[in-house]
N, C-alpha and C positions, 0 to 999 in steps of 0.2 A: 678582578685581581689587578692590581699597581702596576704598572711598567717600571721598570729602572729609569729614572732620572740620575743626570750625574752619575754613572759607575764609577769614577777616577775617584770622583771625590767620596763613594762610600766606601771604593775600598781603603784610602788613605785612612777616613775615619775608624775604620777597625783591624790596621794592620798591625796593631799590637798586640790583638788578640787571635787573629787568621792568619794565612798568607791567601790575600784574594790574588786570582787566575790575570793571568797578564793581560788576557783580552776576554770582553763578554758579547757577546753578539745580541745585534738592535732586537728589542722583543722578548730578553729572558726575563721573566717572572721574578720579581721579588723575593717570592716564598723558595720556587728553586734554589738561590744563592744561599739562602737561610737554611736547606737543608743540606747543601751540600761544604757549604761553608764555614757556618758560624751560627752562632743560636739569636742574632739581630734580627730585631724585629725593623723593615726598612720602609717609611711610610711619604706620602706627600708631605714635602718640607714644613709647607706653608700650614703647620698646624694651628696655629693664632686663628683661624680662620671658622672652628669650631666653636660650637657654643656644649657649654657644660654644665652638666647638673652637680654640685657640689653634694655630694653622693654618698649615706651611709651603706649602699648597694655596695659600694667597694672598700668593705670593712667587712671582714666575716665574723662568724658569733664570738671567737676570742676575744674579738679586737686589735687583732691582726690588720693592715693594710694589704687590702688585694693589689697592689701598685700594677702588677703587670697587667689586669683587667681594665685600669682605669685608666694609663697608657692607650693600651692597643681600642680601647671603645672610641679613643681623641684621638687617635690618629697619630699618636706624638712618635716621632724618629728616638730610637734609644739601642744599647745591648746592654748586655750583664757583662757584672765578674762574678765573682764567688758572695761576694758582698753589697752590691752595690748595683742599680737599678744610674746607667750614665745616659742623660738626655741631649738631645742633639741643641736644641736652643735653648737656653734658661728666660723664663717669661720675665725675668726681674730685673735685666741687663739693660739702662738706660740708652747706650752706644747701639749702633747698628752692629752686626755681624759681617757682614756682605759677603756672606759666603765663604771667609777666608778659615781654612781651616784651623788655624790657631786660634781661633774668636768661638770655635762648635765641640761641643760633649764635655762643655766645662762643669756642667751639674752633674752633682752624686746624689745620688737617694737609697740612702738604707734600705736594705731590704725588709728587716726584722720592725722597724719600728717607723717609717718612712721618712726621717728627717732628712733634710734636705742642705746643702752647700753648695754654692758657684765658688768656683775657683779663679772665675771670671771678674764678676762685680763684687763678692764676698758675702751677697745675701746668704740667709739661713731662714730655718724655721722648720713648723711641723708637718705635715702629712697634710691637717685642716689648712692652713696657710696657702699651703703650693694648690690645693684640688682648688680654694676660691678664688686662684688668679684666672680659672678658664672659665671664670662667670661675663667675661667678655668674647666678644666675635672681633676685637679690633686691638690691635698695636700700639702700644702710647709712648712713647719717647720724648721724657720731658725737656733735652734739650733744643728740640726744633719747635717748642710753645711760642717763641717767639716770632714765628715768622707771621709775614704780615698777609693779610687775606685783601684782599681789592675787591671791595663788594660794588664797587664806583665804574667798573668797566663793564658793560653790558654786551660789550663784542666778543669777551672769553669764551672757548670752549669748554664749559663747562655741567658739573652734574647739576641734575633739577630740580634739587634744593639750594643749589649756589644761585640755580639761574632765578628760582623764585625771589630770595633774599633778593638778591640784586634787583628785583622788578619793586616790590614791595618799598627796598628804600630811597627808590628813586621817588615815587608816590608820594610818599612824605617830603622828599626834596622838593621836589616841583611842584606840589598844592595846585597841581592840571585837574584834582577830580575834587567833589565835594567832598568826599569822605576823609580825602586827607588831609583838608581841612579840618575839619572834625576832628580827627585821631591828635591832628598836632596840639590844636588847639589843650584837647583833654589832656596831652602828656606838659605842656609850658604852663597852663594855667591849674588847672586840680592837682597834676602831680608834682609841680614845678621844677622840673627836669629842662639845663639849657640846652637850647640845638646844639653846641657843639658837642655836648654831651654824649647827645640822641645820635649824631654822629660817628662819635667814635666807638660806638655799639655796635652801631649796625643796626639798629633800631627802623623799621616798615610800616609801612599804613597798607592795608588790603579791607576787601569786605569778603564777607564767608557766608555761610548759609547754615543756620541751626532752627534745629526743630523744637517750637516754643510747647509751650501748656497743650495749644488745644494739634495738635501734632501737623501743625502746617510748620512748612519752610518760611525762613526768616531771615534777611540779609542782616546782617550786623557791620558796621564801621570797626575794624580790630586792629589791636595792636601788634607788631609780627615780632618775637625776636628770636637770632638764630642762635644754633647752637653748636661749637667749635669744638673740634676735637682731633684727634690722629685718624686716618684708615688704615687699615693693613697692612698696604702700600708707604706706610710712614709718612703719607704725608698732612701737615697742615689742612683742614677742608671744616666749609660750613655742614656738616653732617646733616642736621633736621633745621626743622623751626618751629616753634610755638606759636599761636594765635590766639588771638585775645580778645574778647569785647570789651569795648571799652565803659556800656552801658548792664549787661549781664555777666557775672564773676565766674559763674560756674559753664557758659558759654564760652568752650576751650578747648582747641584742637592742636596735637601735636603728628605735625608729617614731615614725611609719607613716612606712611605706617609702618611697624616693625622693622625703623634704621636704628642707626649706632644713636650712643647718649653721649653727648656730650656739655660740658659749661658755660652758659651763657658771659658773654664778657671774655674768656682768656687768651682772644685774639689780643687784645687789650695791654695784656703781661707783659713786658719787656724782659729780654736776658738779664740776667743778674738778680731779679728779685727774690728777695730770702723770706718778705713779710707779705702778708694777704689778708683780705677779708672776704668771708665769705658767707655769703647772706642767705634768707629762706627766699625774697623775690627777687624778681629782675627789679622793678622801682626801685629798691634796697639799695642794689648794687649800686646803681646810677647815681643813686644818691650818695652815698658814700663817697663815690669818687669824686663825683662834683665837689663836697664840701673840702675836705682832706687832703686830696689828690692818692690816696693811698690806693694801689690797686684792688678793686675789687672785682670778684665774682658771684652768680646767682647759682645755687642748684637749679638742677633739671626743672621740677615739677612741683616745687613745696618741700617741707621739711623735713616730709617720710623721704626722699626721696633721694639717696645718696650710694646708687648700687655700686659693689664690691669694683665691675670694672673701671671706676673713676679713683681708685684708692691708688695706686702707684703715681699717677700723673701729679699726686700733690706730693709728693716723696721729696722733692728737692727744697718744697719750701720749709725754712728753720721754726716759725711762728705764723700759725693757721688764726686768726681770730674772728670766732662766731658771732654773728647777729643776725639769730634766729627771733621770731616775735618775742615778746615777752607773756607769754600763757604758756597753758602745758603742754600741747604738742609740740612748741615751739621749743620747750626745754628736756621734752623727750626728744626729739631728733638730734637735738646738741648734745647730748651725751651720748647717746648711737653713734655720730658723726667723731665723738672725741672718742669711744672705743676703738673703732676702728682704726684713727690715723693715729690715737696716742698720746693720752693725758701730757706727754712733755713738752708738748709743742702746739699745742690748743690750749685755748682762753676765749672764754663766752663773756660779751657785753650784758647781757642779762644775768641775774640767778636765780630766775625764778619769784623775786621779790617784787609785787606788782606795786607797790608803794616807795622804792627805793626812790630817790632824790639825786640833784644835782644841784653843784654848789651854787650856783642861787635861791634855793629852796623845790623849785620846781619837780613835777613829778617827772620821773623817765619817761620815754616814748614807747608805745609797744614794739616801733618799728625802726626804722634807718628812713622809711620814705617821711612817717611822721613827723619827725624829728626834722628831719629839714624843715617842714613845712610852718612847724612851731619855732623856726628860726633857729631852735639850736646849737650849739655848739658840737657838731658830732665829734670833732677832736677828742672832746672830753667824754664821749662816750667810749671811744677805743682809748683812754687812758687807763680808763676804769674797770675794763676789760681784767677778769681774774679768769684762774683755773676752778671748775667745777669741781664742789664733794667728792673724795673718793666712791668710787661705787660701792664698794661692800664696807662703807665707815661712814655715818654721821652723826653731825655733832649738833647740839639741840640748837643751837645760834643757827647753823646752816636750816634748819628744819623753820626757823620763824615764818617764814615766807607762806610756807603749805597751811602753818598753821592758823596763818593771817585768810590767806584766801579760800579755808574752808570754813572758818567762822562768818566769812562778809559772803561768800556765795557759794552754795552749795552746787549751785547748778555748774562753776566752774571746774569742779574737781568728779563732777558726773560725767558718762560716757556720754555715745549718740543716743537721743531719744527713738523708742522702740513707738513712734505714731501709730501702728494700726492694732496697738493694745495699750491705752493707757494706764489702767490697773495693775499689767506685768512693769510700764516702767516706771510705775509711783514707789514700786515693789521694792524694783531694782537698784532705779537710780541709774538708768540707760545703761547703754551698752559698750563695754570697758574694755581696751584691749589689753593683750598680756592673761586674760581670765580665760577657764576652762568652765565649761559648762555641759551636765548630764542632764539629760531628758527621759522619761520612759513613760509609756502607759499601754492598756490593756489589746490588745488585738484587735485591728480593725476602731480601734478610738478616732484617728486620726493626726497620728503624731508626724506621718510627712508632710501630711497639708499641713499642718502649724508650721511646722520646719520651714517649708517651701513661701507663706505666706509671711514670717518672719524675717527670712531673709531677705525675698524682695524688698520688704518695708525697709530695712536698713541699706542695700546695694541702691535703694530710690533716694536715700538720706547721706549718701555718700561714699557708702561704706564698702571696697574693694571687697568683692566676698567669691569664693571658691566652693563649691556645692559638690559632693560627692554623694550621688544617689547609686549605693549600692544593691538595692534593692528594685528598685525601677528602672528599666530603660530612659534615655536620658530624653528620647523625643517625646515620650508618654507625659516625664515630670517635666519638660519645656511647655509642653500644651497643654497642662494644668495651671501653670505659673501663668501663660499668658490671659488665662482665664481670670485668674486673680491679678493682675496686674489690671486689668478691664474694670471689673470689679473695685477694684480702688481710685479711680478714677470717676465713677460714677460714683462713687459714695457709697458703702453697704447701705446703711441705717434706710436709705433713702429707697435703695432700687426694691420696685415693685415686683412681688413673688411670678414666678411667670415669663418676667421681661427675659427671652433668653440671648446669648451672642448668637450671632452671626457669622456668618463667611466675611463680609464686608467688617464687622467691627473686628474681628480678627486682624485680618490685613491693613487697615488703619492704623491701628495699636501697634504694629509689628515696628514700623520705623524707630517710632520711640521706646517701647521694649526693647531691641535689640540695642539701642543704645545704653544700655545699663552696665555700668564696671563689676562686671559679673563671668566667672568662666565656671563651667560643667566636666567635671572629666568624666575622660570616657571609659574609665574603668565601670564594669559591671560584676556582679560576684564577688566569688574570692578571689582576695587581690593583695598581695606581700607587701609590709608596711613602709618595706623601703621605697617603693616604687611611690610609694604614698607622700612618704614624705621628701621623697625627691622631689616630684609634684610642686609642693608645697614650699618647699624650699625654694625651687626657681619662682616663683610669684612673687615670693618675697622680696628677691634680689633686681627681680626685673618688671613688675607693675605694683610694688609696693601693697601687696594682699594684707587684710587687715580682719578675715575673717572667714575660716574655714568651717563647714557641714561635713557632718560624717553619717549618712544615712546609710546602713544601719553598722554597728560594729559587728554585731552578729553577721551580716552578709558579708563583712570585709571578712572577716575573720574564715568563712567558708563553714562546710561542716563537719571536718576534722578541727578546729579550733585553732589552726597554725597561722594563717597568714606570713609564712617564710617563717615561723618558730618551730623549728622543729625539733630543738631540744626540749621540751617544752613538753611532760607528758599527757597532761590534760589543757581540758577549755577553760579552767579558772587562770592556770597560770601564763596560758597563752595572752587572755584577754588582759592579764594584769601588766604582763610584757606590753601593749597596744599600749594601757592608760600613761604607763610611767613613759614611754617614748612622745605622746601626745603631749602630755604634762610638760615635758621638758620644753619641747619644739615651743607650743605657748608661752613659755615663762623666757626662755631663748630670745625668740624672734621678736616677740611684744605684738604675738598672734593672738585673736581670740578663735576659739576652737569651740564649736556645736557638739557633741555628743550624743548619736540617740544610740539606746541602751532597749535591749526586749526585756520582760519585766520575768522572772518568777511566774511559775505557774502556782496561782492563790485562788480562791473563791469567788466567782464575776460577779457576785454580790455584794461584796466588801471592797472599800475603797483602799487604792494601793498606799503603803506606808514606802519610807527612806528603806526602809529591808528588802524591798521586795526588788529591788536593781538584783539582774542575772548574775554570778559572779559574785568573789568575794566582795569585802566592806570597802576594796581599793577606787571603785567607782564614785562614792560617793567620800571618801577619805580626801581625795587629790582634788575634787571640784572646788570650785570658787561658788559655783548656785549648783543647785538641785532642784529640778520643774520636774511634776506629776503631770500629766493630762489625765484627770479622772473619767471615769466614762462607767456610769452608775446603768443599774437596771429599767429606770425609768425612763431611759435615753437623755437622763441631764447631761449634760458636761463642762467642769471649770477645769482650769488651770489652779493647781496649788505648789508657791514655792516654800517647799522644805528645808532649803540652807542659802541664806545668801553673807558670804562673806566679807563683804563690804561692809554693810552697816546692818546688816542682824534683822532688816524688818520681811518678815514672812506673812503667808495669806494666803486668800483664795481668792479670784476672778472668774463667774458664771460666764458661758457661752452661750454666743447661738451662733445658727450656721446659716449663710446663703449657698443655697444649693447651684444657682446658674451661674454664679463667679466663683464657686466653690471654694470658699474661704468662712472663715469663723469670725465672728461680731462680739466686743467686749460690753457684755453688758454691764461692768461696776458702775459705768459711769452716766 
């Protein structure tokens, strides 16, 4: 239970609506003063400090705002009036507070509908708006962007991501080690970035250690760069850093582990800047400013990668402009990027047009590093800088672009490839995000091993993926997966019947298995969808998740059919409730979503059809694909897709199965 902090000032805070006691004595409880006082709720100030699920949990089945749940779960200092839900800090408020009571409980939030007003800054907005400002654990004030950080002095006391930075770019300053040799070399000559440049970054040379192919440690020469943002504490601070190989791309570490996010480059900022660019890499940025001198910034981690808590800190600036690659994740994130901060003040150097030209005929660059390096004129690329298609309007000129690069390559406008089934992704046409997909087949077929072995194959292809085995314990389906993860390392086609793992090849594997952008939750059973897609939702905003498992619905669902629907009289409309929430969150977030579905109970002689999905026709209505795992009497087994709504091409692919890696072999091919 809370101690009183500050009595004076809480009673000041609500002596319009009490009269609090002229003295409270050291050690009275919180909740005491609340029942004998006032119906406030009185919490640790310092609520910034929490991190939040952006929550349909706090919305109840009207569609009501549960406001005062979703307060009191954060910690946030508030009371009531008759109307109005009044919060002690407004998270919107550029200026500091310092405690002064005229600066505190300037937010109102409706009760009935949860809109929100400072009286303070004069922000507004909805219920959705206010819950996604506590998808951060840190304070951003974008008037103190400018101060300067001294990554040059080695004798600060300092934290030990400042004090790395600092080691790192001294390394590169002083060229005392090979490696930083090396590193400068690759960032002046390949990337043609000048030292002073590299300088006014903050830009490090270190070596790191990754785990190659055959799962031995590997020193790499990398490239370091930090990453600047507010703490808590409001102050200016090198928060993380990234690492880089300068030799392997996908050899990439970002520490220490689970810190604040912040932008490469906006130590960089100067007060008064209204214009920025803001690019998908660090080389980007660098480049950008080098040529232009225009300020520029790098996102976090790539071009998914732009969470909810970095959205205030660009508030101040008048005109955002992107240059993100020129391909289509590069021109999905810039419209992600331009939703969030606001079609009126974002403008993308790209449209998407992979053939567009500059005035001396030449083709565009994919990039901002390219484009230096082809001498360019990047000026002229941020001239040319327009606002992106309205989202829900296009117009067939805007559409040229897609139309051009699905005629010249198909492979451009396909997902990740699905490698450890070629036949499902000849099918397919890889794996798409933003799509829904249902699975089912007969008992005991094997539809978690597919699941489980399919996902690996993509989480090993790049693909952030979130695995929800409701029906398995999570250590049972981690030490099947590792099974098959073994197994695809050696090769199916290849490993000889018999060869079984070991203790030793277990433990081997595990370094680099567990290195996989992969999370498991820990739900088991029935489990309420909100918690689900809470889940889900913070992946999204905080490791940029690209692909959710739902094994099984039936299990989430439980066996009253509710999963938290409990208006809901039966299990069809229960389940239909799950699809249409899935559906949305997919089509939403630009998730893709697994599905496995229990089939109808039909004759285990007869091969399952598109009917035989549990549930009404909503299963199979709202999918993007529809996959069978058959599993005949004769013990055959293929894969047949039933609906793919991509491009229409449907089929079958024969199986076989290795039993000691426990994974299934595409015989199409």
């Amino acid at each position: 239970m809370n101690k009183v902090r500050g009595i004076g000032l809480f009673s000041k805070c609500i002596r319009r609506r009490v009269r609090a006691p002229k003295r409270i004595k050291v050690g009275t409880t919180v909740n005491s003063i609340i029942r004998t006082h006032t119906k406030a709720y009185a919490y640790t100030p310092n609520w910034y400090t929490y991190r939040c699920l952006s929550s349909s949990a706090h919305v109840d089945v009207a569609g009501k705002p549960k406001i005062d749940v979703f307060l009191n779960d954060h910690k946030v200092h508030f009371y009531t009036n008759e109307t109005h839900f009044i919060v002690r800090e407004c998270p919107f408020c550029t200026s500091p507070h310092n405690n002064k009571p005229d600066n505190l409980y300037k937010l109102y939030i409706e009760k009935e509908k949860g809109l929100y007003f400072c009286h303070r800054c004069d922000s507004k907005g909805s219920w959705n708006t206010f819950k996604r400002s506590f998808h951060t654990n840190q304070v951003i004030e974008n008037k103190s962007r400018n101060k300067k950080i001294d990554i040059k002095s080695p004798n600060s006391n300092v934290a030990l991501p400042e004090d790395s930075v600092r080691l790192h770019y001294k390394n590169l300053k002083d060229q005392e080690k090979e490696f930083s040799k090396t590193v400068l070399e690759y960032l002046t000559k390949v990337r043609g970035i000048r030292k002073e440049v590299l300088e006014k970054y903050g830009v490090g040379a270190a070596e790191f250690d990754f785990i190659n192919k055959d799962d031995k440690w590997v020193k790499h020469a990398c490239v370091t760069f930090p990453w600047v943002g507010q703490t808590s504490e409001n102050e200016t601070r090198i928060l993380r850093f990234k690492c880089r190989s300068i030799t392997e791309k996908n050899c990439q570490r970002i520490l220490p582990k689970g810190g604040l996010t912040g932008f490469f480059g906006w130590n960089t900022i100067s007060e008064g800047t209204k214009t920025i660019v803001l690019t998908e890499g660090e080389y980007d940025a660098m480049a950008v400013y080098q040529d232009t001198a225009v300020p520029s910034i790098s996102l976090p981690n790539g071009c998914r990668s732009f969470p909810d808590s970095l959205i205030h800190v660009l508030q101040v600036f008048d005109k955002i402009i992107l240059w993100l690659d020129n391909d289509k994740p590069g021109m999905d994130g810039a419209r992600v990027i331009t939703k969030k901060l606001g079609r009126g003040r974002c403008v993308s150097v790209n449209s998407g047009n992979f053939d567009e030209t500059l005035e001396n005929g030449e083709v565009m660059a994919k990039d901002a590093n390219e484009a230096l390096l082809k001498r360019h004129n990047l000026k002229e690329y941020l001239d040319k800088a327009t606002r992106l298609p309205h989202e829900k309007a296009v117009s067939l000129r805007d559409m040229k672009a897609d139309i051009l690069r699905y005629i010249e390559s198909s492979d451009s406008s396909s997902g990740t490839e699905i490698s450890a089934f070629p036949g499902l992704n000849s099918l397919l046409k890889g794996h798409r995000p933003g799509e829904l997909t249902v699975i089912t087949g007969p008992t005991g077929s094997g539809k978690t091993t597919f699941l489980s072995q399919y996902s690996l194959d993509l989480s090993m292809n790049g693909v952030n993926t979130l695995f929800g085995s409701f029906e398995i314990p999570r250590d049972v389906f981690v030490n099947r997966m590792i099974k098959q993860y073994i197994g695809r390392q050696r090769g199916h086609a290849d490993e000889p019947d018999g060869n079984s793992i070991t203790k030793d090849d277990l433990a081997q594997a595990a370094n680099s298995f567990t290195q996989l952008d992969m999370n498991v939750m820990k739900h088991f059973g029935a489990t309420p969808i909100d918690e689900v897609l809470d889940i889900m939702d913070d992946l999204v905003n905080t490791s940029e998740l690209n692909h959710v498992i739902i094994d099984n619905l039936q299990f989430m669902m439980g066996m009253n059919g509710q999963s938290g629907a409990k208006e809901y009289y039966n299990q069809f409309q229960a389940q239909d409730l799950l699809l249409d929430k899935f559906r949305q969150f997919a089509t939403s977030k630009n998730v893709h979503i697994t599905i496995c579905v229990h089939p109808r109970k039909t004759d285990i002689n007869l091969p399952l059809t598109i009917n035989d999905f549990f549930g009404s026709a909503k299963a199979t209505q709202e999918a993007d694909n529809v996959i069978i795992l058959q599993s005949l009497s004769d013990n055959s087994k293929y894969l047949e897709v039933k609906k793919n709504r991509y491009d229409g091409s449907l089929g079958e692919l024969p199986l076989g199965f290795q039993k000691e890696c426990n994974s299934f072999v595409d015989l199409s091919s």
